[in-house]
PAFI-970227 format. One record per residue (C-alpha): residue number from 0; x, y, z. Coordinates in steps of 0.5 Angstrom, whole numbers, plus 500, padded with zeros to 3 digits. Example, Ala and Ser with C-alpha at 12.3 -4.5 7.8 and 13.67 -1.06 7.14 Angstrom:
! PAFI-970227
<pt><seq>0</seq><u>525</u><v>491</v><w>516</w></pt>
<pt><seq>1</seq><u>527</u><v>498</v><w>514</w></pt>
This chain:
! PAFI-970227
<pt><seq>0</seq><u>939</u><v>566</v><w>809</w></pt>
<pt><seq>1</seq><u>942</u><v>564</v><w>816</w></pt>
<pt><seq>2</seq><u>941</u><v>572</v><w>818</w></pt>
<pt><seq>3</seq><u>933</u><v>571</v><w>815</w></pt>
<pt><seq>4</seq><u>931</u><v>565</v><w>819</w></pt>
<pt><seq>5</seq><u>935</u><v>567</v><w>825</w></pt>
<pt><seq>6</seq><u>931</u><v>574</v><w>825</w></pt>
<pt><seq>7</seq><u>924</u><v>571</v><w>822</w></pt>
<pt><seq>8</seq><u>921</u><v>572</v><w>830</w></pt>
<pt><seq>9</seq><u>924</u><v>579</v><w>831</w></pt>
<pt><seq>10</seq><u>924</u><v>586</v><w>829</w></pt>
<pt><seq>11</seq><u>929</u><v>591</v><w>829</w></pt>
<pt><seq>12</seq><u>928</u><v>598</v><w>834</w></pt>
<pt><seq>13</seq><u>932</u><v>602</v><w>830</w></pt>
<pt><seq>14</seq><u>933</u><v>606</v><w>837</w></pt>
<pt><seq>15</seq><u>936</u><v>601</v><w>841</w></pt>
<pt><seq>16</seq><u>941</u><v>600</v><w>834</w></pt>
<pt><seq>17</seq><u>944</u><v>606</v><w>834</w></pt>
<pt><seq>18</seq><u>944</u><v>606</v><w>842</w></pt>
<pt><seq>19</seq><u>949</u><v>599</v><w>840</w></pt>
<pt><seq>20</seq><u>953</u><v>601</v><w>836</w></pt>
<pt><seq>21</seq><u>950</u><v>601</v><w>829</w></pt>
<pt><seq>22</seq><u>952</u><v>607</v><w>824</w></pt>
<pt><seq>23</seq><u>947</u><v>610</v><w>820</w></pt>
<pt><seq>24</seq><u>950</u><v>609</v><w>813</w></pt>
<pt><seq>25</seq><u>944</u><v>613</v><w>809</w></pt>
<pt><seq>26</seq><u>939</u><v>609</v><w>811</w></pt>
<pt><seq>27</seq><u>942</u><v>602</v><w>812</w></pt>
<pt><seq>28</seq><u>945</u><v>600</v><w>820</w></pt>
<pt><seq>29</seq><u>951</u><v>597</v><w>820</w></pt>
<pt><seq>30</seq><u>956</u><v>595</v><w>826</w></pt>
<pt><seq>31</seq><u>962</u><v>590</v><w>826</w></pt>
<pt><seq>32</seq><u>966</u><v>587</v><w>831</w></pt>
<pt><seq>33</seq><u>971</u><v>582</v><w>832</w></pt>
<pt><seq>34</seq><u>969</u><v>575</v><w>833</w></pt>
<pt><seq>35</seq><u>972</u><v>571</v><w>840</w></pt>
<pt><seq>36</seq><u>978</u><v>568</v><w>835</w></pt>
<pt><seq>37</seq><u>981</u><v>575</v><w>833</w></pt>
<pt><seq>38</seq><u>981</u><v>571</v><w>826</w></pt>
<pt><seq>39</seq><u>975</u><v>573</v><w>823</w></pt>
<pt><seq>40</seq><u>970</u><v>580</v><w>824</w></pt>
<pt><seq>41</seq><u>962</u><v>579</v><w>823</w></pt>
<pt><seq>42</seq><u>958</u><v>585</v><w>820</w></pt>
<pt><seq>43</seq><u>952</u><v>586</v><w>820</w></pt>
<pt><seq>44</seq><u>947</u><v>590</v><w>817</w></pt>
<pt><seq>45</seq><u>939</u><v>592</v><w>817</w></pt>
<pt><seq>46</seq><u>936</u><v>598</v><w>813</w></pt>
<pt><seq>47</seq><u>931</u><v>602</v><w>814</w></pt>
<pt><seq>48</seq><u>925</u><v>597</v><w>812</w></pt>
<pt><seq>49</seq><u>928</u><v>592</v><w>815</w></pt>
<pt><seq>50</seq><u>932</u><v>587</v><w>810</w></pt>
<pt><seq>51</seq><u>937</u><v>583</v><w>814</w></pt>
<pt><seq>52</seq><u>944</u><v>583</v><w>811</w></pt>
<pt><seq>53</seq><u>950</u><v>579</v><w>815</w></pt>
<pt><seq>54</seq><u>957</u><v>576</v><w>813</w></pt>
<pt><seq>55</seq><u>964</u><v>575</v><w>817</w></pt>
<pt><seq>56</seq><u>970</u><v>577</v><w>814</w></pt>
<pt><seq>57</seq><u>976</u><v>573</v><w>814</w></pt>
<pt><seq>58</seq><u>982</u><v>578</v><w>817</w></pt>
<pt><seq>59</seq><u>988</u><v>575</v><w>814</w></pt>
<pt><seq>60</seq><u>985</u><v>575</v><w>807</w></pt>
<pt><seq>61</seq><u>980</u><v>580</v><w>808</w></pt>
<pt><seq>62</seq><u>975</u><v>575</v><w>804</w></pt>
<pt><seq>63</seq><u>968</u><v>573</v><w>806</w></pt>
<pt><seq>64</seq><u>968</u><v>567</v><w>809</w></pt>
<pt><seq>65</seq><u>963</u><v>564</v><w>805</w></pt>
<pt><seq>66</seq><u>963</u><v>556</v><w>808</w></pt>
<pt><seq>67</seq><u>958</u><v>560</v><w>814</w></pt>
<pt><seq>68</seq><u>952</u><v>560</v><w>810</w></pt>
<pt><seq>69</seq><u>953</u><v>553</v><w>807</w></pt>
<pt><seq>70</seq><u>948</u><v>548</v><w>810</w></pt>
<pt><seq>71</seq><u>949</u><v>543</v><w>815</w></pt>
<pt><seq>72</seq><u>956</u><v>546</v><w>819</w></pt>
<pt><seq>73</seq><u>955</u><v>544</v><w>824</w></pt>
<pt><seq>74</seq><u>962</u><v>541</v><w>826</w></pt>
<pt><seq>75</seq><u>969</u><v>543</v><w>824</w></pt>
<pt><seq>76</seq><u>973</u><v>548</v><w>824</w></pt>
<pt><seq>77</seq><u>967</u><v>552</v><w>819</w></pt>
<pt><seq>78</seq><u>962</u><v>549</v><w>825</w></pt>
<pt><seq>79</seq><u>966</u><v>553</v><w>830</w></pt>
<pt><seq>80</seq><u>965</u><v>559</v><w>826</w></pt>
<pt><seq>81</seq><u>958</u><v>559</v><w>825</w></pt>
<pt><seq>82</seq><u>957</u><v>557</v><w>833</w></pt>
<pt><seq>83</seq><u>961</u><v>564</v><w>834</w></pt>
<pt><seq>84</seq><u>957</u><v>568</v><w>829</w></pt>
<pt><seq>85</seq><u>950</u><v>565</v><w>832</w></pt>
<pt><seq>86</seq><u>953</u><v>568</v><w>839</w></pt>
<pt><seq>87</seq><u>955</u><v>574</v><w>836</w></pt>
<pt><seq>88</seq><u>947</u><v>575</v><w>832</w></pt>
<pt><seq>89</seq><u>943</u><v>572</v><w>839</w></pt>
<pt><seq>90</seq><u>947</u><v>579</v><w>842</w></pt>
<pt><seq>91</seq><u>944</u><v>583</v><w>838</w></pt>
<pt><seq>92</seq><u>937</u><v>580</v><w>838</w></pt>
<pt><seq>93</seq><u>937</u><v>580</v><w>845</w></pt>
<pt><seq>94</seq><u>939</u><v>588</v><w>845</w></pt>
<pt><seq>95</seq><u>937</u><v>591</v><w>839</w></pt>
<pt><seq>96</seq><u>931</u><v>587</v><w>836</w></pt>
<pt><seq>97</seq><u>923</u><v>586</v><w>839</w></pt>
<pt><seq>98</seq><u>920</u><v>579</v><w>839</w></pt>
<pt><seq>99</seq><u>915</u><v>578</v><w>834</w></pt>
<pt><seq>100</seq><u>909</u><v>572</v><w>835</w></pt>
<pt><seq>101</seq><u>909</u><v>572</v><w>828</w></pt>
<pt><seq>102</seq><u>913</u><v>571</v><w>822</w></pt>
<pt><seq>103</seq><u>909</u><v>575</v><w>816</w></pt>
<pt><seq>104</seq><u>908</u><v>583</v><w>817</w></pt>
<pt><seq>105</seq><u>902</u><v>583</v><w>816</w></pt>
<pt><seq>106</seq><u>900</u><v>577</v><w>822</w></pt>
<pt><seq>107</seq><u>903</u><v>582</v><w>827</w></pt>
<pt><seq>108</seq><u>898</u><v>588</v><w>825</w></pt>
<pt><seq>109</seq><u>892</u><v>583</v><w>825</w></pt>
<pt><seq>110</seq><u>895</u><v>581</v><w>831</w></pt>
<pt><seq>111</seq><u>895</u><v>588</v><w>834</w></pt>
<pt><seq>112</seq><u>888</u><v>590</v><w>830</w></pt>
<pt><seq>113</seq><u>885</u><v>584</v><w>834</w></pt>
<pt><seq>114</seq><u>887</u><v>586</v><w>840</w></pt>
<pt><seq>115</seq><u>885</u><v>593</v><w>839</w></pt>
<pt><seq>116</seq><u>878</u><v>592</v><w>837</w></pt>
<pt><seq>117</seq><u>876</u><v>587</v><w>841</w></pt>
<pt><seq>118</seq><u>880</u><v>585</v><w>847</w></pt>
<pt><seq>119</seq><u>883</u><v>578</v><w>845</w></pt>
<pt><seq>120</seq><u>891</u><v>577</v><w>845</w></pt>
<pt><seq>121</seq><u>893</u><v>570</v><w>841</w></pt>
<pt><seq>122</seq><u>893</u><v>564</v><w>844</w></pt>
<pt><seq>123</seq><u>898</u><v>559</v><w>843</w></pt>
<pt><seq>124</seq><u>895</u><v>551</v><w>845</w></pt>
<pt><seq>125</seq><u>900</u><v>548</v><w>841</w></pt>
<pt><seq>126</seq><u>908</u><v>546</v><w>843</w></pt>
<pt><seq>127</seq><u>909</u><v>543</v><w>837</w></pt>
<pt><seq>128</seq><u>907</u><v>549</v><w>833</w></pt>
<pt><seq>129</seq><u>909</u><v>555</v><w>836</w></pt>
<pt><seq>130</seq><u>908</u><v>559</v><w>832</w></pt>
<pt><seq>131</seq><u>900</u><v>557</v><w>831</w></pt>
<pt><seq>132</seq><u>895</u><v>562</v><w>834</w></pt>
<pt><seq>133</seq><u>888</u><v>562</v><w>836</w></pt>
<pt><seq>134</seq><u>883</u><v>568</v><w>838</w></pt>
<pt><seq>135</seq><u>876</u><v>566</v><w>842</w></pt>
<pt><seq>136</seq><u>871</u><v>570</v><w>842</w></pt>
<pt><seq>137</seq><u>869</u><v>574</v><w>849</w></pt>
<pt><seq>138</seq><u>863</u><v>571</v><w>850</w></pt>
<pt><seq>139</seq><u>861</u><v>564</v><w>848</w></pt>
<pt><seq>140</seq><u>870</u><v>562</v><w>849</w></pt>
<pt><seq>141</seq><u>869</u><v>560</v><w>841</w></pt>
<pt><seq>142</seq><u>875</u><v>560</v><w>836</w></pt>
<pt><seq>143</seq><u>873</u><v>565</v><w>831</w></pt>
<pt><seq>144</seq><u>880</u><v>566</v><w>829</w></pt>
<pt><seq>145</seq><u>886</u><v>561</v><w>828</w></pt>
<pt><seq>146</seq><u>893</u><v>563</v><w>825</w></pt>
<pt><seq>147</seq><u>897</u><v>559</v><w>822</w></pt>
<pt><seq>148</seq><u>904</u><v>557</v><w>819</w></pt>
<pt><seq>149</seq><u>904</u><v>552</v><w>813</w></pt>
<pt><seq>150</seq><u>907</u><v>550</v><w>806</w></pt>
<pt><seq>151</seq><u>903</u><v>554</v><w>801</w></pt>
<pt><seq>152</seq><u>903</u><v>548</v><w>797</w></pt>
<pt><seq>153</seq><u>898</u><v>544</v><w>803</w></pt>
<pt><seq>154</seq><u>894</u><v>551</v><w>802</w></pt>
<pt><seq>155</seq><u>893</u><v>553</v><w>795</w></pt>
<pt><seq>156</seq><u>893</u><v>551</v><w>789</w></pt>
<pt><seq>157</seq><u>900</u><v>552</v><w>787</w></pt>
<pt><seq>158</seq><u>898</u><v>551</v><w>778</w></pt>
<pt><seq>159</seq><u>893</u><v>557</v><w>778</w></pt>
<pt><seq>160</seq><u>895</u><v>561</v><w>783</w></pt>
<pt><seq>161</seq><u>903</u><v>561</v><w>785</w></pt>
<pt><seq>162</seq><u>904</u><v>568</v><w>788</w></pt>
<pt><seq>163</seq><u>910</u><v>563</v><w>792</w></pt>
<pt><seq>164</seq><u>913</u><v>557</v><w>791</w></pt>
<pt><seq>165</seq><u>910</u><v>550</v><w>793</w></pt>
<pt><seq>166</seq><u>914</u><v>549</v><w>799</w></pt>
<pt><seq>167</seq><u>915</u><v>555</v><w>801</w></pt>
<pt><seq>168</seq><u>912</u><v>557</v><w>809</w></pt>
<pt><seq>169</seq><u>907</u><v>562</v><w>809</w></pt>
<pt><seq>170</seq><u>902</u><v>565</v><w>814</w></pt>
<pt><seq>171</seq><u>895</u><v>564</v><w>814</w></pt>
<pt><seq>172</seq><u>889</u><v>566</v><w>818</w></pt>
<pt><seq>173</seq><u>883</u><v>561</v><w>819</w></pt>
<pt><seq>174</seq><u>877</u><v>565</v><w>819</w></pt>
<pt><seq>175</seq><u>869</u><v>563</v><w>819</w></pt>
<pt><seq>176</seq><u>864</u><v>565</v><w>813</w></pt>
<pt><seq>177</seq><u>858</u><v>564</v><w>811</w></pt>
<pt><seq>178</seq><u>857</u><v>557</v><w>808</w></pt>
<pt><seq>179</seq><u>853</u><v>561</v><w>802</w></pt>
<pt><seq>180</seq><u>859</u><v>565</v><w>800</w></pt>
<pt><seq>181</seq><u>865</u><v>561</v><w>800</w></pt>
<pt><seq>182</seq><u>864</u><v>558</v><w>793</w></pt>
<pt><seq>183</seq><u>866</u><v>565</v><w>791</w></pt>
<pt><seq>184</seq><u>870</u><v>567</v><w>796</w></pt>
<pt><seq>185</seq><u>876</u><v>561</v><w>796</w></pt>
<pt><seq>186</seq><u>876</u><v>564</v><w>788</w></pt>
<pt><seq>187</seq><u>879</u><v>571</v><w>790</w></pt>
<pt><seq>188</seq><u>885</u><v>572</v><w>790</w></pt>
<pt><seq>189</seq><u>889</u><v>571</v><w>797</w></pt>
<pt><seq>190</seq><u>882</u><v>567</v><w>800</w></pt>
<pt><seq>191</seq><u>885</u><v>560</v><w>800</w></pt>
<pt><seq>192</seq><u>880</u><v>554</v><w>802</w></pt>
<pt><seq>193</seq><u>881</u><v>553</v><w>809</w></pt>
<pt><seq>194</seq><u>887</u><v>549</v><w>812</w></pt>
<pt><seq>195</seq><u>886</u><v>544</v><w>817</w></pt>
<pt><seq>196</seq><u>878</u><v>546</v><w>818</w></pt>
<pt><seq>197</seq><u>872</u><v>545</v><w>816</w></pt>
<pt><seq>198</seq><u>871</u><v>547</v><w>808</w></pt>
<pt><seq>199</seq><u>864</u><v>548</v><w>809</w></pt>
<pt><seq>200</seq><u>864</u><v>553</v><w>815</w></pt>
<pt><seq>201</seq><u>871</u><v>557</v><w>815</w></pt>
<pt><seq>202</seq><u>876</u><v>559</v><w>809</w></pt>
<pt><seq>203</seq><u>884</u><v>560</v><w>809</w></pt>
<pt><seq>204</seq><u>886</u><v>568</v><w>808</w></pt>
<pt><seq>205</seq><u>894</u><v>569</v><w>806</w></pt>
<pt><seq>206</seq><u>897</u><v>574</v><w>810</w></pt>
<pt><seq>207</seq><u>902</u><v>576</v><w>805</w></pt>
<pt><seq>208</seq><u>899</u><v>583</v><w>803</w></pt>
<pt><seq>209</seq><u>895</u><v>581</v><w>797</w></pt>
<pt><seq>210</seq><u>889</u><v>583</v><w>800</w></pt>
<pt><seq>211</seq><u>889</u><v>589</v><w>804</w></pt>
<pt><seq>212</seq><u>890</u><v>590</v><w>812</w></pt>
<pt><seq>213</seq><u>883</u><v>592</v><w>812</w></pt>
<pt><seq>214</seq><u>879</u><v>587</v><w>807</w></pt>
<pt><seq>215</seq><u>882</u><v>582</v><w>812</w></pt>
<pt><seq>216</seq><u>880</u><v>586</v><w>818</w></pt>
<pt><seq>217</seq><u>873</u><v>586</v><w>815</w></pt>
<pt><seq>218</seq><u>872</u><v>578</v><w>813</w></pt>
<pt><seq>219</seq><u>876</u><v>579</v><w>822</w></pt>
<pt><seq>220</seq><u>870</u><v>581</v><w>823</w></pt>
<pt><seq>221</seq><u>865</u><v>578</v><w>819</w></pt>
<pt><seq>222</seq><u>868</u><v>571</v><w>824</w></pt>
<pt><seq>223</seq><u>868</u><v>574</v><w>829</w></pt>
<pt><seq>224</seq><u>860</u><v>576</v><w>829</w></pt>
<pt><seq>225</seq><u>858</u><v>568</v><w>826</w></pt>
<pt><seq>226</seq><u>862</u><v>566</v><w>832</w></pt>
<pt><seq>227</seq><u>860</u><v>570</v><w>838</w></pt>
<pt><seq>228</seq><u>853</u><v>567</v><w>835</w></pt>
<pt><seq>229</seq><u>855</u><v>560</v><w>837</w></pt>
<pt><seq>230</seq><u>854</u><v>556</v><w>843</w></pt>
<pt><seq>231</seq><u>859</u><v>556</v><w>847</w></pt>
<pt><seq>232</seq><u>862</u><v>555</v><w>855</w></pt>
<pt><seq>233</seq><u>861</u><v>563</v><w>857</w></pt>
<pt><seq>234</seq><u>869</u><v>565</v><w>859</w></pt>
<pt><seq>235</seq><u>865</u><v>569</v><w>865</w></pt>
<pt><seq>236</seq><u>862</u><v>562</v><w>867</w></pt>
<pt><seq>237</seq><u>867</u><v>561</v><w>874</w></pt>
<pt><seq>238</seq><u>869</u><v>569</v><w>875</w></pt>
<pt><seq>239</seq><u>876</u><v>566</v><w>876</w></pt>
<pt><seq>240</seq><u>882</u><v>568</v><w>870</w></pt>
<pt><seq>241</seq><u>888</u><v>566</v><w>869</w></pt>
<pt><seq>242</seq><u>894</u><v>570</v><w>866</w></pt>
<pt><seq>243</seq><u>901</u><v>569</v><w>866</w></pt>
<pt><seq>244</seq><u>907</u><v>571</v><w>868</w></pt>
<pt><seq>245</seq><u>915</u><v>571</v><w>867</w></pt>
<pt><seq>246</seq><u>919</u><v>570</v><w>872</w></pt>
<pt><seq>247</seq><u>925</u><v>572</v><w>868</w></pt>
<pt><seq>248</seq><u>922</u><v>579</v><w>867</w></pt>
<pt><seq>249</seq><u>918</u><v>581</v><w>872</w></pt>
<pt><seq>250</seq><u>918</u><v>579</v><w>880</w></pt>
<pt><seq>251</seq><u>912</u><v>579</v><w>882</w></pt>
<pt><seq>252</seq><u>912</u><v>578</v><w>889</w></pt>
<pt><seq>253</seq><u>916</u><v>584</v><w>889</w></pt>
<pt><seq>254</seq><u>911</u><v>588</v><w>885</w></pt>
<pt><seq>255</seq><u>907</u><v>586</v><w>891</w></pt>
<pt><seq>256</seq><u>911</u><v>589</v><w>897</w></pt>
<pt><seq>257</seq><u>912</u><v>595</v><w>893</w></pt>
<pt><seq>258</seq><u>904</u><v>595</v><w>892</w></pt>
<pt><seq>259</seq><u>903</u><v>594</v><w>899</w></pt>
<pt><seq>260</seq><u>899</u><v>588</v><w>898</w></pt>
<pt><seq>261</seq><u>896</u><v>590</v><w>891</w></pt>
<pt><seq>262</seq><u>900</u><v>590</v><w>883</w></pt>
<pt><seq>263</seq><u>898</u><v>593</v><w>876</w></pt>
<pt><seq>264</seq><u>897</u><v>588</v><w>871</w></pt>
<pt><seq>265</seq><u>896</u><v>589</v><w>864</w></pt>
<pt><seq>266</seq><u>888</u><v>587</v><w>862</w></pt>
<pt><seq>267</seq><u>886</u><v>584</v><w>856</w></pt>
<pt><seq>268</seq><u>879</u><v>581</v><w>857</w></pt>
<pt><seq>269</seq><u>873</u><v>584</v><w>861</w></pt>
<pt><seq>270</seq><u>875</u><v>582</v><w>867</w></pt>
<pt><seq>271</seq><u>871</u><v>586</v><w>872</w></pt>
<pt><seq>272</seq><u>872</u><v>587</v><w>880</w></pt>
<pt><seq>273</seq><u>871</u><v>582</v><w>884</w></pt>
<pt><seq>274</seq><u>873</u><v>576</v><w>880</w></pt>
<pt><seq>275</seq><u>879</u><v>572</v><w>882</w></pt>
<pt><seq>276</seq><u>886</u><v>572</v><w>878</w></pt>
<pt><seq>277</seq><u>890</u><v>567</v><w>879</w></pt>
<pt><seq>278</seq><u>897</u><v>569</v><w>876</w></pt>
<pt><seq>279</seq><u>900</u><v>562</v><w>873</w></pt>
<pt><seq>280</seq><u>909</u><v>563</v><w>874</w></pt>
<pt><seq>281</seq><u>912</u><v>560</v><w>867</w></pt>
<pt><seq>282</seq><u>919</u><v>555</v><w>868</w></pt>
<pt><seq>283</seq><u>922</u><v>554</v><w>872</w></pt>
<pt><seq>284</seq><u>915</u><v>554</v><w>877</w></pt>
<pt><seq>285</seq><u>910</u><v>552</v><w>872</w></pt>
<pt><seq>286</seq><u>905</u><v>553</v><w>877</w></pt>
<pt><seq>287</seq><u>899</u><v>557</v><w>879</w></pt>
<pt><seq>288</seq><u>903</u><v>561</v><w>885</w></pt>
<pt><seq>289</seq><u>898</u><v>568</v><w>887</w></pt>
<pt><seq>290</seq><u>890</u><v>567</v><w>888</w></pt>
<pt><seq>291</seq><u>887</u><v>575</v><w>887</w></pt>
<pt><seq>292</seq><u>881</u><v>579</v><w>888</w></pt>
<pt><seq>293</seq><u>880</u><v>584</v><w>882</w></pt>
<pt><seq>294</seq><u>880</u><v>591</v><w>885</w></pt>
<pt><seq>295</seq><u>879</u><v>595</v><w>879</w></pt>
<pt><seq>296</seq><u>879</u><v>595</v><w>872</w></pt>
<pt><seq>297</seq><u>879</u><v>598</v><w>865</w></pt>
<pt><seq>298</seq><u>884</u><v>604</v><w>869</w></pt>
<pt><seq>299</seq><u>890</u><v>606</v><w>863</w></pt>
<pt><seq>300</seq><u>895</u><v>603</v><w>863</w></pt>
<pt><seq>301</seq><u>902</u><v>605</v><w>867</w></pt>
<pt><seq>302</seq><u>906</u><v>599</v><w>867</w></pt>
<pt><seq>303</seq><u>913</u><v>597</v><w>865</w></pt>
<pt><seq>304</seq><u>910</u><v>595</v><w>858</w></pt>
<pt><seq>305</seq><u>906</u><v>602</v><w>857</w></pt>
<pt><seq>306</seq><u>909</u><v>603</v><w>850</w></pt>
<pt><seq>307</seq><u>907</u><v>597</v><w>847</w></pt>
<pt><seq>308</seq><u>901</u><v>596</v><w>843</w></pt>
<pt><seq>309</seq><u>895</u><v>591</v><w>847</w></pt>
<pt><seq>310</seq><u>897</u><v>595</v><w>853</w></pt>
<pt><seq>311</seq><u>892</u><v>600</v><w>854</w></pt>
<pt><seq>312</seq><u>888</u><v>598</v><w>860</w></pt>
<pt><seq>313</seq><u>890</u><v>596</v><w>866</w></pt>
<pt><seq>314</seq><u>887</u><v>593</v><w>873</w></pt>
<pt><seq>315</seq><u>889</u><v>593</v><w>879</w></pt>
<pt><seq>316</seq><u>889</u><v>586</v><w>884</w></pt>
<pt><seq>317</seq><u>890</u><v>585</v><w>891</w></pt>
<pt><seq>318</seq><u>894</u><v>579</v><w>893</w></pt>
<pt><seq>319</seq><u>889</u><v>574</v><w>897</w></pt>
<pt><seq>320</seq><u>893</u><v>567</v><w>898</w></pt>
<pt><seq>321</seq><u>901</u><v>565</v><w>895</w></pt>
<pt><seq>322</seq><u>901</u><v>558</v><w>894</w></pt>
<pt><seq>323</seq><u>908</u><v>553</v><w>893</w></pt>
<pt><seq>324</seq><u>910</u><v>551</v><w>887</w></pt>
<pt><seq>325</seq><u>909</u><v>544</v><w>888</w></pt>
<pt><seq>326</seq><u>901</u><v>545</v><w>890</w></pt>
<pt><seq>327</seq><u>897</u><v>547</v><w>884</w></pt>
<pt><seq>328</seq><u>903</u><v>546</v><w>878</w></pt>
<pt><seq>329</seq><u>902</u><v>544</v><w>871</w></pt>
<pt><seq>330</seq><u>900</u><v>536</v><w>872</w></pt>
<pt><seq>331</seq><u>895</u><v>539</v><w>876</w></pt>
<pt><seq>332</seq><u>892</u><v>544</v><w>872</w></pt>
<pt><seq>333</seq><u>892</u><v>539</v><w>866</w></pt>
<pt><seq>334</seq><u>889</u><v>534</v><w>870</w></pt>
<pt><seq>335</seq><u>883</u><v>538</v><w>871</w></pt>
<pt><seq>336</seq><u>882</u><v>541</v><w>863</w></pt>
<pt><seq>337</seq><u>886</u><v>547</v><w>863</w></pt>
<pt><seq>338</seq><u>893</u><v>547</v><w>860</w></pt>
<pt><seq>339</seq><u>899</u><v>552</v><w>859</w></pt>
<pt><seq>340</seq><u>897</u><v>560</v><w>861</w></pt>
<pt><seq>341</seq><u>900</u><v>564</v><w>855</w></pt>
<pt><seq>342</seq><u>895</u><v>569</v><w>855</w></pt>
<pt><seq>343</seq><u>889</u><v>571</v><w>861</w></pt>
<pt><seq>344</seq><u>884</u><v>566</v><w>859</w></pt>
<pt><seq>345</seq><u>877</u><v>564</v><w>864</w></pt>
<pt><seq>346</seq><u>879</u><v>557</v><w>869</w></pt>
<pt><seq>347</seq><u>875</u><v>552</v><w>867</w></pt>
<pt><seq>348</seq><u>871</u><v>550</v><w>871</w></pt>
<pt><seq>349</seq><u>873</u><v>543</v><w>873</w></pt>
<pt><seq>350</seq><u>879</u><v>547</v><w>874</w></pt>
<pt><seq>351</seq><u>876</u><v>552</v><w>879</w></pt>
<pt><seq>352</seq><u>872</u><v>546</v><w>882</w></pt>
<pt><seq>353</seq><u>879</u><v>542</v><w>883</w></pt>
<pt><seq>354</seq><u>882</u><v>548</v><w>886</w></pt>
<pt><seq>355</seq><u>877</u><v>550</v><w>891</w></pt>
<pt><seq>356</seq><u>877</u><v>544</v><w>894</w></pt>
<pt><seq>357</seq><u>883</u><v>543</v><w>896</w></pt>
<pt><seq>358</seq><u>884</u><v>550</v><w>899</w></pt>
C-alpha cells in the first residue's frame, strides 16, 4: 500500500494527532480535507496499533478514486492527483508522526534496548542503504552488531521455513556467536545463517517477533561480550570525539551565546571531561564547524529531547575554537579515514593528526 511505504519510517504521536485535527472514532483517528483542486477530499485514518488507512475521495461522485493507488502514476491527470495526496501525507508526517531508523518494531526497541544498556547509538556508514545500522563496542570500537534490511528469500530458506514471502523485505540483526553452537542456533526458529557475514563467526536474527524481545537482547549480549574481547583500535585511543549536529533543528551558535560560551549536548558514549568535541554541522555545511573541551559528564539530561529515550545523559562543553565551513569540510575528513558524523564516534587518529597540524 501507498499509505504502508510512505510511513514505513514513521510512528504516529497520537497526542500531536488529535492536536491536528484528527477525530477519535473508537479507537480509530481520522481526519480529512480537501485536496489544493477542490475536486477530490483525501481521508486519512490511523488506529490505536497503528495500522495506516488512506484514500481520496472523488466529490462529484463520492466514489474512491481508485487510480491513486495503482503503480507507476506518475504523469497525467492520475499522476496529478497522486502528487496532490503525497503533499497532503508529508503534511501529516511532518506534524503528526515521530521518524523511526528502522521499519520493524521489534528493530526499534533493540535499537533502544542497546542504547539503554550499553551507551551505543546506531551508526549509518552506508548512503546506498540508509536503512542498514552498525553498533561498536565501547571499548575496542568493534561491530558487535549490524542491522539490516534484505529480501527474506537471501536470508532464509524460504521451502522450510516461509514465515514471509520470497521477496518480501525483512529486518535482521547480524550478530557474533560461538562457532560451537551455530549449527544448532541457525535450526531455531527465527535464527537465520548470517547475511553478508562470516557463517562461522556470526549469525542473522529475525526481528519479526519470532523470538521474543529478550531472547534477541540475550544473543545482544551474548555479541557484544565476544566482541568487546577482540582486538581492536581503542575509541578513547585520540581523547577527541565527534557528534553531529543539524542545522536545520538547532542553532548552535545560538546555544552557545545563551550559555555564555558553554552548551548541554546529549552524551551517548563514555566521554570524560577534558576530551575535545568536535561538533560536525550536516548540509548544507558538511563540515566540522566548533572544537570543544568537555567540562562534565554523565549529568541528567535537560535538553530539547528530554523525553525521548537515549537521552538520558548529559555533558556539558565549552567552545574553544569556530572554524569556517570550508576548512575541515567532509573532503577533508574522508581524506584523513573519517566519514559522515551520524552519530558521536571517536576521531580517527589520522584525523585527529591531520587536524591538529593544521591549526
Amino acid at each position: 500500500m501507498l499509505e504502508s511505504e510512505f510511513f514505513k519510517r514513521s510512528r504516529p504521536d497520537f497526542r500531536r494527532l488529535q492536536a491536528f485535527g484528527f477525530r477519535n472514532n473508537k479507537g480509530t483517528f481520522e481526519y480529512s480535507e480537501d485536496l489544493p483542486d477542490g475536486q477530490f477530499r483525501a481521508v486519512f485514518c490511523v488506529t490505536e496499533n497503528g495500522e495506516i488507512k488512506g484514500r481520496v475521495i472523488d466529490l462529484e461522485t463520492g466514489d474512491e478514486y481508485l487510480p491513486l493507488h495503482l503503480e507507476n502514476q506518475i504523469g497525467g491527470f492520475s499522476g496529478h492527483v497522486r502528487e496532490m495526496y503525497l503533499t497532503f501525507l508529508e503534511k501529516i508526517n511532518q506534524a503528526c508522526f515521530v521518524p523511526v531508523h528502522f521499519i520493524f518494531d521489534q528493530s526499534n526497541r533493540m535499537e533502544a534496548r542497546i542504547d539503554s544498556e550499553y551507551h551505543v547509538r546506531a551508526e549509518f556508514p552506508w548512503d546506498k542503504y540508509p536503512g542498514n545500522g552498525t553498533f561498536k563496542c565501547n571499548e575496542n570500537g568493534k561491530w558487535f552488531a549490524a542491522l539490516l534490511t534484505v529480501e527474506f528469500g537471501k536470508l532464509a530458506d524460504v521451502e522450510s521455513a516461509n514465515p514471509h514471502d520470497e521477496d518480501e523485505t525483512v529486518e535482521c540483526i547480524n550478530l557474533k556467536a560461538d562457532p560451537d553452537e551455530i549449527p544448532g542456533l541457525v535450526k531455531t526458529p527465527g535464527i537465520c545463517p548470517a547475511y553478508h557475514m562470516n557463517k562461522t563467526h556470526w549469525i542473522s536474527v529475525l526481528l519479526d517477533d519470532t523470538l521474543t524481545d529478550d531472547q534477541v537482547l540475550a544473543r545482544i549480549r551474548k555479541s557484544y561480550n565476544l566482541a568487546s574481547e577482540g582486538k581492536g583500535t581503542k575509541v578513547k585511543s585520540t581523547g577527541a570525539w565527534m557528534i553531529p549536529s543539524n542545522p536545520k533543528i538547532y542553532d548552535v551558535d545560538a546555544g552557545f551565546r545563551v550559555g555564555r560560551g558553554e552548551i548541554e549536548w546529549h552524551q551517548h558514549n563514555d566521554i570524560k571531561p577534558g576530551d575535545e568535541v568536535y561538533i560536525y554541522s550536516s548540509a548544507p555545511n558538511s563540515a566540522l564547524l566548533y572544537r570543544c573541551e568537555v567540562v562534565a559528564s554523565d549529568l541528567n539530561y535537560h535538553g530539547m529531547f528530554k523525553e525521548s529515550k537515549g537521552y538520558e545523559r548529559s555533558m556539558r562543553i565549552r567552545l574553544i575554537e569556530k572554524y569556517p565551513k570550508d576548512k575541515y569540510p567532509l573532503s577533508f575528513i574522508k581524506a584523513h579515514g573519517g566519514s559522515v558524523v551520524r552519530s558521536a564516534r571517536s576521531m580517527p587518529q589520522e584525523l585527529y593528526d591531520a587536524i591538529k597540524k593544521s591549526r
